[in-house]
C-alpha positions, 0 to 999 in steps of 0.5 A, spaced: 632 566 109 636 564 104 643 566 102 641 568 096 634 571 097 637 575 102 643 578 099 639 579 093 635 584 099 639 589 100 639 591 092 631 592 092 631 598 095 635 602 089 634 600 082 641 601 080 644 596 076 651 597 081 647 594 086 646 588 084 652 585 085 650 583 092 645 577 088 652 574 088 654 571 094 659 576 098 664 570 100 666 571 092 669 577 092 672 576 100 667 581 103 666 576 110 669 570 113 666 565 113 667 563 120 663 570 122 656 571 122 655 576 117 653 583 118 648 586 114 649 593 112 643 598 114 644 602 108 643 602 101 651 600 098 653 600 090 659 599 086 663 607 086 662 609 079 667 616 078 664 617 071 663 614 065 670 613 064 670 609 070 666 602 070 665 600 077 669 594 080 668 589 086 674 592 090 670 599 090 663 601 093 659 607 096 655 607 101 648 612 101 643 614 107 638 616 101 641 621 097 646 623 102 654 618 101 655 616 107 662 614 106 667 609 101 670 602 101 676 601 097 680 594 098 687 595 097 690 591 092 697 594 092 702 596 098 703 595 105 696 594 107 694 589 100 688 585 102 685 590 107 679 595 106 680 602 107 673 605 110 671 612 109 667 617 112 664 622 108 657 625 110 658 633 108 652 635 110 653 636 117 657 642 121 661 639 127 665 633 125 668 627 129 675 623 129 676 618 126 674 618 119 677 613 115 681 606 116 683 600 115 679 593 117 680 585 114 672 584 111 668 589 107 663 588 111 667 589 117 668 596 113 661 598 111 659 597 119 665 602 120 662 606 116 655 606 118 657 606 126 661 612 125 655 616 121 651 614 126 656 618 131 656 624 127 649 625 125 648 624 133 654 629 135 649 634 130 643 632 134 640 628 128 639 621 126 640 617 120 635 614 117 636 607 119 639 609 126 633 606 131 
């Protein structure tokens, strides 16, 4: 499958504008090495917009299971972890939690992996499953 044809994928399933972002090839914006086979996220993932106020950026996205978060990745643009992604947990729809929820990893793509190994564990420690856990 073409690159293209298969970033422009994973947006199908949403219609939200912020998603279509990954029509553009992700090395654009450092979500991969080029070196590393990419990894292509299970879940629908988009542009993390706050309010209308706060116009979604490259360097901010929330992953969904449906309509459930699942959890954020951020870049960090400043500081003594500039140039990593922080990737967070942030399913709140379950009782029991599990550690750890958050991090820091080189590639966004690495991050959204994180993210959607890690929910996996915790749907399963709740005795559920996510909806792209096979």
């Amino acid at each position: 499958m073409p690159e293209q044809d298969n970033q422009a994928r994973l947006c199908d399933e949403g219609h939200d504008e912020n998603a279509l972002l990954f029509a553009t090839p992700v090395s654009h914006f450092g979500l991969m090495s080029e070196t590393k086979r990419r990894y292509q996220p299970l879940y629908h993932w988009r542009r993390t917009r706050i309010d209308e106020n706060d116009p979604p950026d490259d360097n901010d996205w929330s992953g969904y299971d449906g309509e459930n978060c699942i959890g954020r990745i951020q870049k960090q643009l400043h500081g003594p972890m500039k140039g990593k992604w922080m990737w967070n947990l942030l399913a709140t729809h379950v009782r029991l939690r599990i550690l750890p929820q958050s991090g820091f990893i080189d590639e966004g793509r690495e991050a959204m992996r994180r993210v959607e190994e890690r929910y996996h564990d915790l749907m399963r420690t709740n005795d559920q499953r996510g909806s792209k856990d096979g």
